[in-house]
N, C-alpha and C positions, 0 to 999 in steps of 0.2 A: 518610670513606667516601662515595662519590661516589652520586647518586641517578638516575635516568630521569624524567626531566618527563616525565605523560603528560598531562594537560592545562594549556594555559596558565592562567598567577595574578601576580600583585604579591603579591609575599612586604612584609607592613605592619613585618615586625619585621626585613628586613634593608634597612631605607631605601627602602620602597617599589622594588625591584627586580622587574622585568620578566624572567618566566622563561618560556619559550614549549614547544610540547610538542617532544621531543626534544634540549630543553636535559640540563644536567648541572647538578644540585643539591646541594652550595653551589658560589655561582660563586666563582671566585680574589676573595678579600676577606672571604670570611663563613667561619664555621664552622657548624658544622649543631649543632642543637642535638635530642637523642634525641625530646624530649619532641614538637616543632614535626613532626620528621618522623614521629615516630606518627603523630602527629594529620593530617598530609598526607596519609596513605598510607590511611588510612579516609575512606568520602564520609559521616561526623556530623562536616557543618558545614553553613554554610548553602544552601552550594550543591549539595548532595548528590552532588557527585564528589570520585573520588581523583586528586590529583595525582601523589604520586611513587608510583614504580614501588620494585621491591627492590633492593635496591644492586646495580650497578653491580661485577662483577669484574675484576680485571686480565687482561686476556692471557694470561697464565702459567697462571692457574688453570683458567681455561675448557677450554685445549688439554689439560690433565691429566685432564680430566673423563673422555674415553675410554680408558681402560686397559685395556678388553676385547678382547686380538687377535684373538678368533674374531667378531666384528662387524665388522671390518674387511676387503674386497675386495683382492685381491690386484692388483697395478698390472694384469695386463692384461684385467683387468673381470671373470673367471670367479667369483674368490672360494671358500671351500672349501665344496662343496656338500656334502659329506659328514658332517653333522651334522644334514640338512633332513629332519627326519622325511616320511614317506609314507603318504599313507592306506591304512590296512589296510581288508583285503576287511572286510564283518561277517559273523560266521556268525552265522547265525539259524536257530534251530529250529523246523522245520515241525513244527507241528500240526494233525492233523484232528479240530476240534472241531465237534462236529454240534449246535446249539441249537434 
């Protein structure tokens, strides 16, 4: 499972490897090891940042994420407005309260 460099490190424990932010964590050669990426993805260490970000999903999944078709605009930009709720007037009841 692939990771989001968000700030640059030398990983000590995959051969002193150079990962810069926007890399992808482990690079072709390493496997990622659960415990190493905990510990990345929290700032207790000494330099009180996090490196990796949450994994990294495939294409496939990400596009599935929106399942919702009433969230979705109709191709020529109107979209279905008829679901947009509208502010109601408020009644409010007068009183004449004499203090």
């Amino acid at each position: 499972m692939p990771y989001k460099v968000l700030n640059e490190f030398i990983d000590i424990k995959q051969k002193n490897t150079l990962y810069r932010e926007g890399d992808t964590y482990p690079k072709v050669g390493f496997k990622e090891d659960p415990k190493r990426v905990a510990y990345l993805q929290t700032d207790e260490n000494k330099y009180k940042k996090v490196f990796l970000g949450q994994e990294i999903k495939a294409e496939s999944e990400q596009e599935g994420q929106n399942t919702n078709p009433s969230d979705e605009e109709s191709p020529s930009g109107d979209g279905d407005h008829s679901k947009e709720k509208t502010p109601k007037a408020s009644k409010s009841k007068k009183t004449d309260s004499k203090e």
